[in-house]
C-alpha positions in Angstrom: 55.5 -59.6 -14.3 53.3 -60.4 -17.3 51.8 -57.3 -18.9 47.9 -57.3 -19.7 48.6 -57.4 -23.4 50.2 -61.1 -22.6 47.5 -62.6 -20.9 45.1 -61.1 -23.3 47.3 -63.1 -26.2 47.1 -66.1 -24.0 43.2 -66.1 -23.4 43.3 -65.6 -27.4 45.4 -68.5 -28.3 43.4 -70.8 -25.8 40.4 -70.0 -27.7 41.4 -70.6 -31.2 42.2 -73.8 -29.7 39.4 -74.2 -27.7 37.6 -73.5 -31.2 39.6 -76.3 -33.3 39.3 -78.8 -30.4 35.6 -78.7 -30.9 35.6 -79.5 -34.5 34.5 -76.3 -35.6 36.8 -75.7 -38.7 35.8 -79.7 -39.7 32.1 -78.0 -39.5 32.9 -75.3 -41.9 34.9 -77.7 -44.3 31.9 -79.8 -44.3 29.5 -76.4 -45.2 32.4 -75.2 -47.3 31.7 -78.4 -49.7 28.5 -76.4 -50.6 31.0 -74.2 -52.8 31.5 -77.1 -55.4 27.8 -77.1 -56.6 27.8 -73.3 -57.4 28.6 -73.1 -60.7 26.1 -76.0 -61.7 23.6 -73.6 -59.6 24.8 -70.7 -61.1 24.0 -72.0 -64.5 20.0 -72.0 -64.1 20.5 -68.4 -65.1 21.4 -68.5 -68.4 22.5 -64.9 -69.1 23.7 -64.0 -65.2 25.6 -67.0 -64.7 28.9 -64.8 -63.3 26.7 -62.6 -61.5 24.5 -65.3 -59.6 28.0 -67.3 -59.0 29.1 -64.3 -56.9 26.0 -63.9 -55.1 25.7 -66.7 -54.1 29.5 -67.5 -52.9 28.4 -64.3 -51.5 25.4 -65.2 -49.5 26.7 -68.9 -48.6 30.1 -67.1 -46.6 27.8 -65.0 -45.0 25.4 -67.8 -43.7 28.9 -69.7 -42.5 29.8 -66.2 -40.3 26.8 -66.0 -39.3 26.4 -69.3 -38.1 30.1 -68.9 -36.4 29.1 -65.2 -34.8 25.9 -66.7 -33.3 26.9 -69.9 -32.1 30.7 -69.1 -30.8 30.0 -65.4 -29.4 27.0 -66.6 -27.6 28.0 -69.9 -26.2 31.2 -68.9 -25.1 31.2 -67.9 -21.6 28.2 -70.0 -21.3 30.4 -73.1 -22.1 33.4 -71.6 -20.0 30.8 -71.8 -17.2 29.7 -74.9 -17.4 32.9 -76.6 -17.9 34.0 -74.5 -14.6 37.0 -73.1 -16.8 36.2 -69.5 -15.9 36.4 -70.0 -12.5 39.8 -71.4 -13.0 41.6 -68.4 -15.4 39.8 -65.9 -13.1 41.4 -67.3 -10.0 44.9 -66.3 -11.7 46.5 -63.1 -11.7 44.4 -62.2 -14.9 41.2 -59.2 -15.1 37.7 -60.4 -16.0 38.3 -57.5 -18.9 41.3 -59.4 -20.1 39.7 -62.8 -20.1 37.0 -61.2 -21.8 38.6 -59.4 -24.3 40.9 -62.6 -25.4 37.8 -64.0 -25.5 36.3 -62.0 -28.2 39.3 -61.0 -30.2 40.0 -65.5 -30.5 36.1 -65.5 -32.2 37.2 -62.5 -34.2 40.7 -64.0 -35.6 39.1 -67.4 -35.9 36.3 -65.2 -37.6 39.2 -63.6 -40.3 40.3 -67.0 -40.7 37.5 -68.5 -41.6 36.6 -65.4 -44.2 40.3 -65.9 -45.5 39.5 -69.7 -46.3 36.1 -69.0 -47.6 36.5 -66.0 -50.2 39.9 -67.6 -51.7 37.6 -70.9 -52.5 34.5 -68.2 -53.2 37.1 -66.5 -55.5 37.9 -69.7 -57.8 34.7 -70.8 -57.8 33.7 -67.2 -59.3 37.0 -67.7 -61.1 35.5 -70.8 -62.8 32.0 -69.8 -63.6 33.4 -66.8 -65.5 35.8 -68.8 -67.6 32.7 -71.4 -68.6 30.2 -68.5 -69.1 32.4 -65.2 -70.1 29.8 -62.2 -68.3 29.0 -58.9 -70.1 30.7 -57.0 -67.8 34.3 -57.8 -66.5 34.6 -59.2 -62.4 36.3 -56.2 -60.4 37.9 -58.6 -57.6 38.9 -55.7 -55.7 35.3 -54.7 -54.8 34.5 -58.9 -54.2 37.5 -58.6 -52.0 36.2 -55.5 -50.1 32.7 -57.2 -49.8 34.5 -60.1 -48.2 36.5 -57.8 -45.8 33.3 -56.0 -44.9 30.8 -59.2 -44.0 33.7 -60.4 -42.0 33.8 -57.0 -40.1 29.8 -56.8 -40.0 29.9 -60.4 -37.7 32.9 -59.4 -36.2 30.7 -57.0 -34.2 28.4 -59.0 -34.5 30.4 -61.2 -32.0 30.5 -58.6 -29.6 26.5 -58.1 -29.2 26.4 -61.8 -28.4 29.4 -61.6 -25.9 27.6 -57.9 -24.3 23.9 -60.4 -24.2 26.1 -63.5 -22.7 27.5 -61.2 -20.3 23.8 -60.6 -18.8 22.8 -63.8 -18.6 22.8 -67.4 -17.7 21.0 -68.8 -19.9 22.1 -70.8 -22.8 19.3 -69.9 -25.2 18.7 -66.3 -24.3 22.3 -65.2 -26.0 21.7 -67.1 -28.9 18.0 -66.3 -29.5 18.8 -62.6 -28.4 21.7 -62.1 -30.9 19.6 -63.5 -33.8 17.3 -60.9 -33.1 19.2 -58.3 -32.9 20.9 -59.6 -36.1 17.6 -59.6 -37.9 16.3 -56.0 -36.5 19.8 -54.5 -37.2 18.5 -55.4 -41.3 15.4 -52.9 -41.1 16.2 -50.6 -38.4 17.5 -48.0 -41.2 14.2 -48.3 -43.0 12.0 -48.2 -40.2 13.8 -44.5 -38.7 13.7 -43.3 -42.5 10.1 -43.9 -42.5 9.3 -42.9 -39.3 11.2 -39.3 -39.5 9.3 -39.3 -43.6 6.7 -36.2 -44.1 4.5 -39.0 -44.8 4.9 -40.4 -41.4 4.5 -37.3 -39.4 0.8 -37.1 -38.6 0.5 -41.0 -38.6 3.0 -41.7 -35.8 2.8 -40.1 -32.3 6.3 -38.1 -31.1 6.5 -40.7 -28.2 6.8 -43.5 -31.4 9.0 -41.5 -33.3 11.2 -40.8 -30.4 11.0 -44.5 -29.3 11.9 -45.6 -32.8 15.0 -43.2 -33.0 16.1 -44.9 -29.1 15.9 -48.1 -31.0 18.0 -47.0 -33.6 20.7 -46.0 -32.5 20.8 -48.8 -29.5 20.7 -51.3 -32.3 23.9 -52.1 -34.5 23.1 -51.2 -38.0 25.0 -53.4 -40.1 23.1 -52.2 -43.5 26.3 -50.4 -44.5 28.4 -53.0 -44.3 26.7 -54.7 -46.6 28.4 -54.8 -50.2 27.2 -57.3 -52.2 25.8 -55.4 -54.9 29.0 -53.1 -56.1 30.6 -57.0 -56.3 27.7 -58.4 -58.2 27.5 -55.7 -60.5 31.3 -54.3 -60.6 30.1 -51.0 -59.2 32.7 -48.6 -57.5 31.6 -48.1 -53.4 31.7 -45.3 -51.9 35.0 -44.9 -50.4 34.0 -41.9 -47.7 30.9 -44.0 -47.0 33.0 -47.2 -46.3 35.2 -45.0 -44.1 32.3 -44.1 -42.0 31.1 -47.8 -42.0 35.0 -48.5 -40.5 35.1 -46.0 -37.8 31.3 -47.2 -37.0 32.5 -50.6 -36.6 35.7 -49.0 -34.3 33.6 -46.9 -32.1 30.3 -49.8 -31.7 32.4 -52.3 -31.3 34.9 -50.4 -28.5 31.2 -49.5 -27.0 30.1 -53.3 -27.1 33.1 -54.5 -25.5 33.2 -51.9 -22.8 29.7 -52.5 -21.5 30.6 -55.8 -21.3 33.2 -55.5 -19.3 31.8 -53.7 -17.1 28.9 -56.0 -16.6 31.2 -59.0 -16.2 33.0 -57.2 -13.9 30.2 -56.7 -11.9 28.5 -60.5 -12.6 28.5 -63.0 -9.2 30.2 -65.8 -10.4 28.4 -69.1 -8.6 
């Protein structure tokens, strides 16, 4: 008999293939060409050249996993759907949670991948802007490789919301349109409660809006933390009991994404 953790592995390799089939990775190479013209970019700012170099490799692998998290999470079962391949796995001996979790841990390891690929040539393009323009303070690769590790675990989940929003609907455009908003109100969700719970807020805001506001917040993922871009930029220690609060957040939200999930496509009529 094959166990769960099998078919889950098979679901998994059918969608890195799925993934390659499409022509994805040829998409990403094309994007990834974007890498060469750094340095020349870079060099605009004439004391900041290092600096801008790994913001901008920064910024540009981001876009590329953002792009992959959007696009692949929330066309996914929407394509499987439409090409009637759902109705085929599901009519084997395999769970809708299994199929659904191969699903989303396929986007995530084609999601390492691609962050693998991308911060090695983000690395030696860094690499080279600091050898042509020596900066005043020495690259600490171990915090650019932590910022890497962390953007690839902040659209790793955010894979998950667009798998949770596919999940409740048939519609090709509502998952994508409803995980880019949810992408951009997960980027000012952690302002908006700070205000909002501010003495200066207090009499301004009714307890209704305040208690709405805090709903809000914690429904929403809040992928501010995960966000390390400055300590790479400026070769500034994290905080290492803060990043190991951002890890178990990213454990817990994502084990709570892919639950509801499940149980909603568990419970979907497939027609």
């Amino acid at each position: 008999m094959v166990s769960t953790g099998e078919k889950v592995f098979t679901i998994v390799s059918v969608t890195l293939k799925g993934i390659f089939r499409d022509r994805v990775f040829q998409g990403i190479m094309a994007l990834a060409v974007l890498f060469l013209f750094i340095p020349s970019a870079a060099t605009l700012s004439m004391r900041q050249v290092t600096e801008l170099s790994i913001t901008l490799s920064l910024s540009l692998t981001s876009f590329i996993l953002l792009l992959l998290s959007v696009f692949l999470g929330a066309t996914s079962l929407w394509k499987d759907m439409e090409r009637r391949y759902t109705f085929s796995v599901l009519s084997l001996p395999i769970s809708r949670s299994s199929y659904l979790l191969g699903r989303f841990f396929g986007l995530a390891l084609f999601q390492i991948l691609t962050s693998t690929l991308l911060g090695a040539v983000a690395c030696l393009v860094i690499k080279i802007s600091s050898g042509m323009y020596p900066p005043d303070r020495p690259i600490v690769w171990t915090w650019l490789v932590l910022a890497i590790v962390f953007t690839t675990l902040k659209y790793i989940l955010l894979v998950g919301v667009a798998l949770l929003i596919s999940t409740l609907s048939t519609s090709f455009f509502l998952p994508i349109f409803g995980t880019i908003c949810a992408f951009l109100a997960s980027g000012i969700t952690q302002q908006v409660y700070e205000y909002v719970k501010s003495s200066a807020a207090e009499q301004a805001i009714s307890p209704f809006l305040q208690s709405a506001v805090t709903l809000v917040y914690y429904l929403l993922p809040n992928l501010a933390g995960f966000d390390l871009k400055v300590n790479a930029v400026y070769s500034i220690a994290p905080n290492f009991a803060g990043l190991g609060f951002t890890a178990a957040y990213f454990v817990s939200y994502t084990a709570i994404l892919l639950g509801a999930a499940a149980l909603l496509f568990n419970r979907r009529e497939m027609k």
